[in-house]
N, C-alpha and C positions, 0 to 999 in steps of 0.2 A: 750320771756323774760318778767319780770316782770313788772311791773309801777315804782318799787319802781328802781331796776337794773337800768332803764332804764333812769331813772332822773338823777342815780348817774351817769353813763357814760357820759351824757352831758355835763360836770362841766370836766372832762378828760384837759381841758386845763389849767386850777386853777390845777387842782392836778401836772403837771406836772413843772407848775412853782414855787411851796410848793417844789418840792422834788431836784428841781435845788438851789432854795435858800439852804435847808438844806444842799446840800451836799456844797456848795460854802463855806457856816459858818459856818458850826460845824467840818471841818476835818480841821487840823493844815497845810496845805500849799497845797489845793486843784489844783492850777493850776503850783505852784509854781512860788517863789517870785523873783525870777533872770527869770523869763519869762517875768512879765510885764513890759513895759514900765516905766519910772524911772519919773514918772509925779507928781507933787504935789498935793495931796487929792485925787487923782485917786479914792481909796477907799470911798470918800464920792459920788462918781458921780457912782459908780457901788450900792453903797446901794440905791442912789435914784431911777437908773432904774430898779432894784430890788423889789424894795416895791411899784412903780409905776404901773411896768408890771405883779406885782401880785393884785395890785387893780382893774387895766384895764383886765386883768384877768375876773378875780371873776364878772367884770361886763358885759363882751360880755358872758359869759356863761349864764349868769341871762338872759340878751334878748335874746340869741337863746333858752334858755328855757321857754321863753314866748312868743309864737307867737298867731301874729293877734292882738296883743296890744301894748302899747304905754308901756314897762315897765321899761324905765328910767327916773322914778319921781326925782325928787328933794329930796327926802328920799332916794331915793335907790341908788343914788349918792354918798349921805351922809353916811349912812349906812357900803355901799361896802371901801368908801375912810377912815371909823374911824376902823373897819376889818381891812385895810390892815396899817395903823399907831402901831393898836395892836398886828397884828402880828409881825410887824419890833420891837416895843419892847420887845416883849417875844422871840423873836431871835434873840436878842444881850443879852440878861437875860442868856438866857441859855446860850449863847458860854461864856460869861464872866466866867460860873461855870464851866464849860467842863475845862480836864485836857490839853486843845489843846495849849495851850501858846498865847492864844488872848484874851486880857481881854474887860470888859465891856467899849464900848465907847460911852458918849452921843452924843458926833457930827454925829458918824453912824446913831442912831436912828433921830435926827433930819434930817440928810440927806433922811432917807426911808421916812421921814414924808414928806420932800418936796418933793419928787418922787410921793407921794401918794395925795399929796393938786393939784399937775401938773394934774396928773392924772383924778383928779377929773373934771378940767378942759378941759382935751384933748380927752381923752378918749370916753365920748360919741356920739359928735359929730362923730368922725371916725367912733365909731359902728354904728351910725344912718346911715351913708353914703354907711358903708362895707352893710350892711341891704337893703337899696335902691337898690342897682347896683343890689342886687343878686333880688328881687323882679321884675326888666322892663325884 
C-alpha cells in the first residue's frame, strides 16, 4: 500500500463520523420522528454530540497519525475544534437548501459549536490517556 492510501485509512474514524452526520441531516426523517423520545431541545443535544464527536474525531486521528510525538498542540486543538464549528455550519447550510423539509437553524449550529468548544476541552486529555494505557 501506498504512503499516500495509507495516511488516508488512518483518518477511517473522521470519515465514518462525516458520513453518520450526513446521513443523520440531510434525509427528511432519518430515524424517524415518532421514535424519539418527546424531550425538549433533544435536537440541540444530539447536534452538539455530533459536531463534538466529529472534532474529537478528527483529533484522535491526527495523534494516532503522529506517533513518537506530542501532536496535540494548542494549535491543533484549535485548528481541529474551528473544522469541526465549520463543518456544523456548512451542514445546517446545506439541509436548510435540501428539498428535505428541515430548514436552516442557528440554535443547531450553535449547538455543534458548543459540542465542538466541549470538545476541545474534553477530548485530549482522553486521547492522551486512551495513548498512555495502550503505550505501558
Amino acid at each position: 500500500m501506498n504512503r499516500v492510501a495509507h495516511q488516508l485509512l488512518q483518518w477511517w474514524p473522521s470519515a465514518v463520523v462525516v458520513a453518520v452526520i450526513i446521513y443523520a441531516t440531510w434525509l427528511p426523517d432519518p430515524v424517524g420522528a415518532e421514535e424519539l423520545p418527546k424531550i425538549p431541545h433533544l435536537d440541540k443535544l444530539i447536534h452538539a454530540v455530533m459536531m463534538g464527536g466529529f472534532a474529537s474525531a478528527l483529533m484522535f486521528d491526527y495523534h494516532r497519525a503522529c506517533p513518537g510525538r506530542r501532536p496535540l498542540t494548542r494549535r491543533v486543538i484549535i485548528a481541529f475544534t474551528v473544522m469541526g464549528m465549520a463543518f456544523g455550519l456548512v451542514d445546517e447550510t446545506v439541509q436548510g437548501f435540501l428539498p428535505i423539509g428541515r430548514p436552516f437553524d442557528l440554535l443547531d449550529v450553535w449547538a455543534g459549536w458548543a459540542g465542538c468548544l466541549i470538545a476541545a476541552l474534553a477530548a485530549p486529555p482522553a486521547i492522551k490517556a486512551i495513548f498512555a494505557r495502550n503505550v505501558r
